[in-house]
C-alpha positions, 0 to 999 in steps of 0.5 A, spaced: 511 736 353 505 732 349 503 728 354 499 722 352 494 716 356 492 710 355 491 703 358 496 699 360 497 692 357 502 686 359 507 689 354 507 694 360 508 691 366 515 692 367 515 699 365 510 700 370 513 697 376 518 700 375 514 707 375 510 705 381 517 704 385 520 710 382 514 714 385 513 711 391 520 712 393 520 720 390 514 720 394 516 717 401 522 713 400 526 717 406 520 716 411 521 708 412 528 703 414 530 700 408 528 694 410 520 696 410 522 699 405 524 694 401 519 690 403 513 694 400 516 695 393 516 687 392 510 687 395 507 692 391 510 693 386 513 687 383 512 685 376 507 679 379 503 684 383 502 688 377 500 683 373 496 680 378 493 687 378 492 688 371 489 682 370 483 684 376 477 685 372 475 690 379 482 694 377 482 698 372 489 703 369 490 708 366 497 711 364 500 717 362 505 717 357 511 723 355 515 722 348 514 714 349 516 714 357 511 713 362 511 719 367 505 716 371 499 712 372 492 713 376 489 706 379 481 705 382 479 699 384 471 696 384 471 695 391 473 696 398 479 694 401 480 699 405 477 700 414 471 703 410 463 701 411 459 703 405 453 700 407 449 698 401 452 704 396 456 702 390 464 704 392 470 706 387 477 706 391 482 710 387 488 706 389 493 710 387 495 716 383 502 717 382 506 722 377 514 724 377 516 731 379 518 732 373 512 732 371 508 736 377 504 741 375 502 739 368 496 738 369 497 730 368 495 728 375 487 733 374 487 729 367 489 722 371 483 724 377 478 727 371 478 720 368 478 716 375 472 720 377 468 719 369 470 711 370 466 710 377 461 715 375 460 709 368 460 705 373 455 708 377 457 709 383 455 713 389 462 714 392 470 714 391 474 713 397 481 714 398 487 714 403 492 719 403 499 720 408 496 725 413 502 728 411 502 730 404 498 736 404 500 738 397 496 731 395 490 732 400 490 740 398 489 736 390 484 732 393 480 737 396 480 741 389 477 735 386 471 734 391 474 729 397 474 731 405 477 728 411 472 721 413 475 718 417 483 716 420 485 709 419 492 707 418 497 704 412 502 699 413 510 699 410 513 693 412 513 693 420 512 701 419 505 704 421 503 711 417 498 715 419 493 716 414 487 719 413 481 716 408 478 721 404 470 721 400 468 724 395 459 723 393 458 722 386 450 723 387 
C-alpha cells in the first residue's frame, strides 16, 4: 500500500462525494431510517455541497489516496459551527475525518490528523474543536491519543434523528 495526499481540486468533487457517503454509511448507516439517512447524504455530501465546501476559503481538504482510489479525506473549518463559545480565542474545527475500513490501521487517519493540527497550528490557533458520536469509542480513543478530551455534550442531527454527540477540544498553546 503507497498511500498518497493531496488537496483536493474541482476535478474532484464527484469522487469525493461519493467517498464521504460511502464513509459515512460504513460508519453509522445502520443507525438511522433510511429517510433520515437519505436525507443527510444529500445534505452533506451532494456534489453541490462538496463544491460549495471546497470553494469556502474557511474550508480546507486534505485527501488521501491508494493506487489513484480515494480512501479518505480529513476536513477542518476556520470558525465555529458547533454549540461552542470560544470567547476571544482563534478556533479551528476538525469538521470531518473519514477513512474506509479497508484502510483502518495504516496509519492514514494519524497522517490525516497530524496535518489538520499543523493547518491550525499555521494559522495560529489556540484550540480545535470537534464532535464525535458518543458512541464510536474507537474514534473518541484516536482522538484522545492525539490530544482532545471530552468538553462538553452537545447533539447532531441526521435528518428527524438526534445522535448524542460529545464535543471534544484539543489547546494548541
Amino acid at each position: 500500500m503507497a498511500v498518497s495526499y493531496r488537496t483536493p481540486t474541482p476535478e474532484d468533487v464527484a469522487a469525493l462525494s461519493a467517498l464521504g457517503s460511502d464513509t459515512f454509511v460504513e460508519a453509522f448507516g445502520d443507525l438511522y431510517a433510511p429517510k433520515d439517512l437519505k436525507q443527510f447524504l444529500e445534505d452533506a455530501y451532494s456534489p453541490d455541497a462538496i463544491a460549495q465546501d471546497m470553494a469556502n476559503p474557511a474550508m480546507q481538504y486534505l485527501i488521501a489516496e491508494d493506487a489513484g482510489a480515494m480512501i479518505g479525506y480529513c476536513k477542518i473549518y476556520d470558525g465555529v459551527s458547533l454549540d461552542y463559545d470560544p470567547r476571544n480565542k482563534k478556533l479551528i474545527e476538525l469538521k470531518q475525518l473519514y477513512i474506509l475500513s479497508s484502510h483502518h490501521g495504516a496509519g492514514v487517519a494519524n497522517h490525516m490528523m497530524d496535518w489538520a493540527i499543523d493547518q491550525a497550528a499555521a494559522q495560529d490557533a489556540d484550540e480545535m474543536l470537534l464532535s464525535v458520536y458518543s458512541e464510536n469509542f474507537r474514534a473518541q480513543a484516536f482522538y484522545k491519543r492525539h490530544g482532545f478530551s471530552f468538553h462538553a455534550d452537545t447533539i447532531f442531527m441526521v435528518g428527524s434523528h438526534e445522535d448524542h454527540e460529545f464535543l471534544f477540544l484539543k489547546p494548541l498553546k
